[in-house]
Backbone as ProteinMPNN parsed JSONL, in Angstrom:
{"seq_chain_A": "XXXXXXXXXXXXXXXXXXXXXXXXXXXXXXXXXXXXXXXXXXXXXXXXXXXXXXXXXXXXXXXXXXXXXXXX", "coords_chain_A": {"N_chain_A": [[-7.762, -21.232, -107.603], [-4.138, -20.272, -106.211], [-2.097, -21.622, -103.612], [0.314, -19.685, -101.951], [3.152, -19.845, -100.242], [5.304, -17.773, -98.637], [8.54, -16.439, -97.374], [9.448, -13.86, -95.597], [11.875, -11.083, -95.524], [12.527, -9.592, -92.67], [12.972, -6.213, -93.246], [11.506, -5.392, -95.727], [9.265, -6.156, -95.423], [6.909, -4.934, -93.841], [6.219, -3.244, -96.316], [5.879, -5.064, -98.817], [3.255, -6.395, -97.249], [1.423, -3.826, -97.296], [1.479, -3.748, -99.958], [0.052, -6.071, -101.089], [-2.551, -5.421, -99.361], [-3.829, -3.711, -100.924], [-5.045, -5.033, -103.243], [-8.126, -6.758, -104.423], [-9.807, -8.62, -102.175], [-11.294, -10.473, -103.202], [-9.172, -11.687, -104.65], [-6.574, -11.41, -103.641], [-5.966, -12.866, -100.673], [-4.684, -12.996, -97.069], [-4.027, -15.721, -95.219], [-2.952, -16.154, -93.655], [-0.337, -14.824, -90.894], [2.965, -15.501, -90.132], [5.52, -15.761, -88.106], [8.796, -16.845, -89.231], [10.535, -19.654, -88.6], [13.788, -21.389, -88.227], [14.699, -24.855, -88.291], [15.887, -25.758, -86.347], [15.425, -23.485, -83.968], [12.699, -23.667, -84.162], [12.497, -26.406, -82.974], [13.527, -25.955, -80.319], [11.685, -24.467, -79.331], [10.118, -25.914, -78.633], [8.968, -26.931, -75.739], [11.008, -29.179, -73.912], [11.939, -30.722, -75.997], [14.562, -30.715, -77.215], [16.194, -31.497, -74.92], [15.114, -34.371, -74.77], [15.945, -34.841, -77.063], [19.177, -34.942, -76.804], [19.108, -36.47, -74.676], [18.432, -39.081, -76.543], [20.548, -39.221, -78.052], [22.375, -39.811, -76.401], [22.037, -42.502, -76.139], [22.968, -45.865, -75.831], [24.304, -47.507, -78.434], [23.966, -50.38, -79.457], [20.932, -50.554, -78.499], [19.827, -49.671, -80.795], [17.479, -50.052, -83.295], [17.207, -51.187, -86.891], [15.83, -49.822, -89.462], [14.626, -52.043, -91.278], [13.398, -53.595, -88.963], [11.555, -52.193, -87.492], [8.349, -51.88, -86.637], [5.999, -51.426, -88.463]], "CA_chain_A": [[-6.941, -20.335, -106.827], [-3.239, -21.21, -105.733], [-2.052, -20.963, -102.304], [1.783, -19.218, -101.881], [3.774, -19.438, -99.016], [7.006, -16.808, -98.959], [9.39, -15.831, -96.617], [9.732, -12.781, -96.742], [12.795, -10.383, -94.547], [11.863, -7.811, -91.826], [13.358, -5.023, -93.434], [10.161, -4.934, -96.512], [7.853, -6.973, -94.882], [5.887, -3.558, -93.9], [6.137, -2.863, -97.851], [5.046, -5.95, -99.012], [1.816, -6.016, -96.616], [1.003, -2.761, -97.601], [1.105, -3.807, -101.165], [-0.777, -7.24, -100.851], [-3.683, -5.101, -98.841], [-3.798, -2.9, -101.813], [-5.575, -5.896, -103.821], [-9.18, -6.715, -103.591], [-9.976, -9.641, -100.986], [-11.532, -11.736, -104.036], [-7.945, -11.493, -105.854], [-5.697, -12.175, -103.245], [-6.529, -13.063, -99.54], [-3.561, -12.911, -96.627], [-4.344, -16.356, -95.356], [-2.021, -16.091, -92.382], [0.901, -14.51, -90.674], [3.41, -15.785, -89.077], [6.94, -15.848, -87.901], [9.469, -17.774, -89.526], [11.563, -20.278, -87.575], [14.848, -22.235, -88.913], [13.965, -26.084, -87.704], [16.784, -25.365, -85.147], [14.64, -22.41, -83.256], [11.138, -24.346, -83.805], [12.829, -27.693, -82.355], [14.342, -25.504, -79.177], [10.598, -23.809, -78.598], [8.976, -27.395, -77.888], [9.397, -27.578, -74.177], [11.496, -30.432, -73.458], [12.243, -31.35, -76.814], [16.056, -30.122, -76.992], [16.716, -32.31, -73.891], [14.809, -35.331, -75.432], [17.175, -34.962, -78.219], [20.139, -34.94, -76.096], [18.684, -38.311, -74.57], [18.349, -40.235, -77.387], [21.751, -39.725, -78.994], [23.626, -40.843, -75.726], [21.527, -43.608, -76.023], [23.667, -46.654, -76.361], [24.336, -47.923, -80.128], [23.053, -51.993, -79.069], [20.013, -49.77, -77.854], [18.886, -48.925, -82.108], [17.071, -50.954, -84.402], [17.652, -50.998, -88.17], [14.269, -49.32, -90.099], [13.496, -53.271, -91.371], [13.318, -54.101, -87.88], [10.727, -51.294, -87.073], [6.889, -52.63, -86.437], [5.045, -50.562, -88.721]], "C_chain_A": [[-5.722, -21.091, -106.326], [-3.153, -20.904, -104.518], [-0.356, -20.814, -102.275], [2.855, -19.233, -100.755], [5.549, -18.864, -98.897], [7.131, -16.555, -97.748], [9.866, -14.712, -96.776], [10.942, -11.552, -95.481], [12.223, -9.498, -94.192], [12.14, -6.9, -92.537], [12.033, -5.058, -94.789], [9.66, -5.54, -96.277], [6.573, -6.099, -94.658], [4.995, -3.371, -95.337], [4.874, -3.67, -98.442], [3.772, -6.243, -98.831], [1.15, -5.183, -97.489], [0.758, -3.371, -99.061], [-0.182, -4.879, -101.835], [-2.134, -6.6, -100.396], [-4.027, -4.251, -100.008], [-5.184, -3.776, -103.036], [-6.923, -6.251, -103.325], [-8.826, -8.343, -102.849], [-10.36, -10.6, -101.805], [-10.387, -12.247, -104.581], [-7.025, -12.266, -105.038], [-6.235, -11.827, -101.178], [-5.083, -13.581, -98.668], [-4.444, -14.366, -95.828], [-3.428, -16.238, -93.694], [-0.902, -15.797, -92.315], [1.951, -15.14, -89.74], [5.259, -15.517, -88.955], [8.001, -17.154, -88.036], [10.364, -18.707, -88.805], [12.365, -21.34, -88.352], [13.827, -23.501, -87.849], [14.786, -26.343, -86.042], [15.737, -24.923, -83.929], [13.63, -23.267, -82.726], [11.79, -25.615, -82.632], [12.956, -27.289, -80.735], [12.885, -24.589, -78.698], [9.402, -25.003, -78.405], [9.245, -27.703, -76.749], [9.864, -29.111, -73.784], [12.029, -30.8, -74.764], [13.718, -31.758, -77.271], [16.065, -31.386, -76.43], [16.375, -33.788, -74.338], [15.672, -35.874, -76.54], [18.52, -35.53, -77.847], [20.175, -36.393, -75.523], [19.158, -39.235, -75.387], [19.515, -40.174, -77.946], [22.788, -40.189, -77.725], [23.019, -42.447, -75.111], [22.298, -44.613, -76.53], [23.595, -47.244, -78.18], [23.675, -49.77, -80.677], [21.543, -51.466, -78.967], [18.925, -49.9, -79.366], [18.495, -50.338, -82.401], [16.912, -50.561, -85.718], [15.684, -50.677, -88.624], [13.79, -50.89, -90.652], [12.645, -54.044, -90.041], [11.796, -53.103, -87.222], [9.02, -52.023, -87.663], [6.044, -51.159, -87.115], [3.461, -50.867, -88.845]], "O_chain_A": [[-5.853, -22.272, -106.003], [-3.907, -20.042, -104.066], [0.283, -21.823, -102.575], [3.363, -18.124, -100.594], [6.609, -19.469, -99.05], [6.176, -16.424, -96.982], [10.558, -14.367, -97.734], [10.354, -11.357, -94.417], [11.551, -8.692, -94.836], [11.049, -6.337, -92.626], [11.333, -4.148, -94.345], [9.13, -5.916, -97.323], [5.462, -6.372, -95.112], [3.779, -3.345, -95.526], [3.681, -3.397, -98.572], [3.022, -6.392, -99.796], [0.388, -5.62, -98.352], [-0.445, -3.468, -99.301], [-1.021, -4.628, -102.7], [-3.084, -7.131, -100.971], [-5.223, -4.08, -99.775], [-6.093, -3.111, -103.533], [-7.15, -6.174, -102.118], [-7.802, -9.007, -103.009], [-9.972, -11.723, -101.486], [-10.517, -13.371, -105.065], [-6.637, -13.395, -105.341], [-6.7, -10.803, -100.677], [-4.342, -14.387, -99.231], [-5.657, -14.16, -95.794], [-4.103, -16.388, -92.676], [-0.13, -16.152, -93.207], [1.669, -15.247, -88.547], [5.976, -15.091, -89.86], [8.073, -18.131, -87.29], [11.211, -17.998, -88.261], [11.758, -22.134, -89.071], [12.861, -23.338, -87.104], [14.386, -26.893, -85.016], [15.29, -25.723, -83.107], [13.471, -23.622, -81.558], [11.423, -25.564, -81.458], [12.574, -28.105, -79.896], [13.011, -23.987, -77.632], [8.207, -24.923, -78.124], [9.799, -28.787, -76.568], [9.105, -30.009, -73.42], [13.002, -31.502, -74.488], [14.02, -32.898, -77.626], [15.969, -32.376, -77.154], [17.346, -34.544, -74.307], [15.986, -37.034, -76.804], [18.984, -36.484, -78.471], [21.0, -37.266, -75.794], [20.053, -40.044, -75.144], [19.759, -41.231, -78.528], [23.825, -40.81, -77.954], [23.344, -43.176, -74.175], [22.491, -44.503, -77.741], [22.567, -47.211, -78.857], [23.19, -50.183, -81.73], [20.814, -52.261, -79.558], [17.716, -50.124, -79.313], [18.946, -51.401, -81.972], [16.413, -49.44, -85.819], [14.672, -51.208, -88.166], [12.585, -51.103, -90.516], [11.657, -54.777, -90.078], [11.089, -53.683, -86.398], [8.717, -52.491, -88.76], [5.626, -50.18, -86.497], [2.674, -49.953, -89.093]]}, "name": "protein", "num_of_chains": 1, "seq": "XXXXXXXXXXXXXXXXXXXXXXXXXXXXXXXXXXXXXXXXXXXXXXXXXXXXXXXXXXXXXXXXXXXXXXXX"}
């Protein structure tokens, strides 16, 4: 079985449903719904995260360290 994940626009989203429920449950199975969010939106519905953001880029430029420098 594969698993699909679409985006799909309000205006036939109703449709769509409707057509998907139409199918038996062995065939195709709605796996979850949810509401799409640009990375913008999602980023700006993490409490605090925005502002965290805002932080770190007036964080001085002496302040960074180069990715070889990073303790992985």
């Amino acid at each position: 079985m594969q698993t699909v994940t679409l985006k799909i626009e309000d205006s036939v989203s109703d449709k769509f449903l409707w057509l998907l429920n139409h199918f038996n449950q062995k065939e195709i199975e709605i796996l979850e719904k949810t509401t799409y969010l640009s990375d913008d939106e999602y980023i700006k519905s993490i409490q605090g995260m925005e502002q965290s953001i805002i932080q770190a880029s007036d964080e001085p430029v002496k302040n960074y360290v180069s990715r070889d420098e990073l303790d992985w």
